[in-house]
One Martini backbone bead per residue (centre of mass of N, CA, C, O) as a GRO file, in nm:
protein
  101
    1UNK     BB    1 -29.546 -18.210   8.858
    2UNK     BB    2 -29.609 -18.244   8.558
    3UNK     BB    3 -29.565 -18.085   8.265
    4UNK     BB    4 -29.597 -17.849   7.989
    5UNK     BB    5 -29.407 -17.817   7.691
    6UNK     BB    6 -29.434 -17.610   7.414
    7UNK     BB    7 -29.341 -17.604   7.105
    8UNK     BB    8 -29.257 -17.432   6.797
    9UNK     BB    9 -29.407 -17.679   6.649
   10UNK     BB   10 -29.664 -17.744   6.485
   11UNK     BB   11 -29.777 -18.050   6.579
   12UNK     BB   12 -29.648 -18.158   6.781
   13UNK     BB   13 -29.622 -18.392   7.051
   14UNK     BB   14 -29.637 -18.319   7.342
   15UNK     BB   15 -29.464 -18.355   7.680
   16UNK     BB   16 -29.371 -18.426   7.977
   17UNK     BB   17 -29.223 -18.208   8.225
   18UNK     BB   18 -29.093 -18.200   8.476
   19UNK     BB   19 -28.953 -17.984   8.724
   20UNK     BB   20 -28.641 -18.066   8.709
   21UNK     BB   21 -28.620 -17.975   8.395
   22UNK     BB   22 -28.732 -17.689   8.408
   23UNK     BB   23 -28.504 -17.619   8.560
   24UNK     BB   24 -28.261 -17.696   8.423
   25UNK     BB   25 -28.355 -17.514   8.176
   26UNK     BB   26 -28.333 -17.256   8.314
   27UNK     BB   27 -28.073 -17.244   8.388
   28UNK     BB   28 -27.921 -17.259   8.149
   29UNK     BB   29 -28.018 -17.031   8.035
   30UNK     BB   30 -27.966 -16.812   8.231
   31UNK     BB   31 -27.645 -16.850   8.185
   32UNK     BB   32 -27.633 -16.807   7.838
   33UNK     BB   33 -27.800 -16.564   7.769
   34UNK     BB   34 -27.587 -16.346   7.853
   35UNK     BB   35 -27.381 -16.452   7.659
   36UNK     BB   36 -27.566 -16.641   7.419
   37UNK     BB   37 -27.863 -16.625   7.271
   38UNK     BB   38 -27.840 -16.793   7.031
   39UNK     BB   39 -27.728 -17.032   7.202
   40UNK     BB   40 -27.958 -17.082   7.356
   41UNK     BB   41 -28.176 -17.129   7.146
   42UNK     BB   42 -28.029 -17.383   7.010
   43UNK     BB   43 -28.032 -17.538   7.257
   44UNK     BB   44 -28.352 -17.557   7.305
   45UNK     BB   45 -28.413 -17.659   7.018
   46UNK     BB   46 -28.238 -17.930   7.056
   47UNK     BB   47 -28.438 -18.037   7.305
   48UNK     BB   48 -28.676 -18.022   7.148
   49UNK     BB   49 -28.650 -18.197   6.913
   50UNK     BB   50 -28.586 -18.451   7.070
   51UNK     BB   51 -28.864 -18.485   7.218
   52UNK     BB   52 -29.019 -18.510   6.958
   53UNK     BB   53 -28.869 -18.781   6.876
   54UNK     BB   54 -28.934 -18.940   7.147
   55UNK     BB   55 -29.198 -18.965   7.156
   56UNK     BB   56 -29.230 -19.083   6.854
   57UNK     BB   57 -28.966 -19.264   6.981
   58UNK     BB   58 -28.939 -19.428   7.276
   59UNK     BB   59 -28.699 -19.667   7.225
   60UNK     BB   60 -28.458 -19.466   7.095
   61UNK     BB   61 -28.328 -19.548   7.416
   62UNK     BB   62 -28.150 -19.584   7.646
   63UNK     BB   63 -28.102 -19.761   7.911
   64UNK     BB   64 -28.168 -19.758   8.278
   65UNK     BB   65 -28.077 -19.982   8.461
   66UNK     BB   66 -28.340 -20.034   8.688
   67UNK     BB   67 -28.544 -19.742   8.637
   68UNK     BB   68 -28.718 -19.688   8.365
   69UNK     BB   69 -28.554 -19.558   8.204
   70UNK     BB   70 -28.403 -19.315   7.955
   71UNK     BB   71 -28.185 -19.202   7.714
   72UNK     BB   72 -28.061 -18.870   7.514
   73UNK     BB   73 -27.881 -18.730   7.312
   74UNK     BB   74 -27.762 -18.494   7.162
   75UNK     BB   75 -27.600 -18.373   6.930
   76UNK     BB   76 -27.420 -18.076   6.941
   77UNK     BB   77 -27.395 -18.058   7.297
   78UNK     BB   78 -27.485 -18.339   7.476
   79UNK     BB   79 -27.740 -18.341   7.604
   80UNK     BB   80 -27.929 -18.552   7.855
   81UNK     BB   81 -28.220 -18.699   7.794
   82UNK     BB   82 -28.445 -18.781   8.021
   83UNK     BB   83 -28.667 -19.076   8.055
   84UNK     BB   84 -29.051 -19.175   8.048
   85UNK     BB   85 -29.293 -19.370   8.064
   86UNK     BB   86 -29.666 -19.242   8.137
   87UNK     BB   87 -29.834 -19.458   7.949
   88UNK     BB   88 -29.880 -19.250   7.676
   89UNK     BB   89 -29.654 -19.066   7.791
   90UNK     BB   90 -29.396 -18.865   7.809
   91UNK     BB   91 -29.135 -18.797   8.050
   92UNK     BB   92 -28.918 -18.546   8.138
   93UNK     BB   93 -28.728 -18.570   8.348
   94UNK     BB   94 -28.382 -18.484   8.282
   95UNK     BB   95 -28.173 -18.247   8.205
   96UNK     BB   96 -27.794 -18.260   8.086
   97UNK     BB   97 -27.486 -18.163   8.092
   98UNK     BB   98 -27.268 -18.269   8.024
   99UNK     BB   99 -27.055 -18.157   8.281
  100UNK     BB  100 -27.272 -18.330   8.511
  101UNK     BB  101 -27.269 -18.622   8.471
   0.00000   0.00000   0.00000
């Protein structure tokens, strides 16, 4: 079941993180965070500015043809964040890491 993962910036309009998404995410973080706080920090805000920019304008994601899915790169870290709308919400379906894709 789809949750809600609150932004850090107020007023941005949350999407729905799947569960695989926010496990993706629980993962990543619980690696990075005991090496480099500060690039977790990064890293989740970087994927978190994405959700909230995809939100905004859920067209500018490239298709996953055949799948109704569309995706996402981050800029600097480019992590693939896979999305879909689901009425008027859009569903961050999966975050992936460069190296898992």
């Amino acid at each position: 079941m789809p949750r809600r993962w609150p932004p850090s910036s107020p007023g941005v309009t949350d999407p729905l993180w799947s569960a695989r998404a926010l496990a993706s995410l629980t993962a990543q973080d619980d690696y990075l965070r005991p090496l480099n706080p500060t690039a977790a920090d990064a890293v989740l805000s970087e994927i978190e500015h994405l959700a909230a920019l995809i939100v905004e304008f859920p067209q500018m994601g490239r298709r996953i043809d055949g799948t109704g899915l569309r995706y996402h790169v981050t800029g600097r870290y480019r992590y693939r964040v896979i999305y879909r709308m689901r009425g008027r919400w859009v569903e961050i379906v999966e975050v992936l890491h460069p190296r898992r894709e």
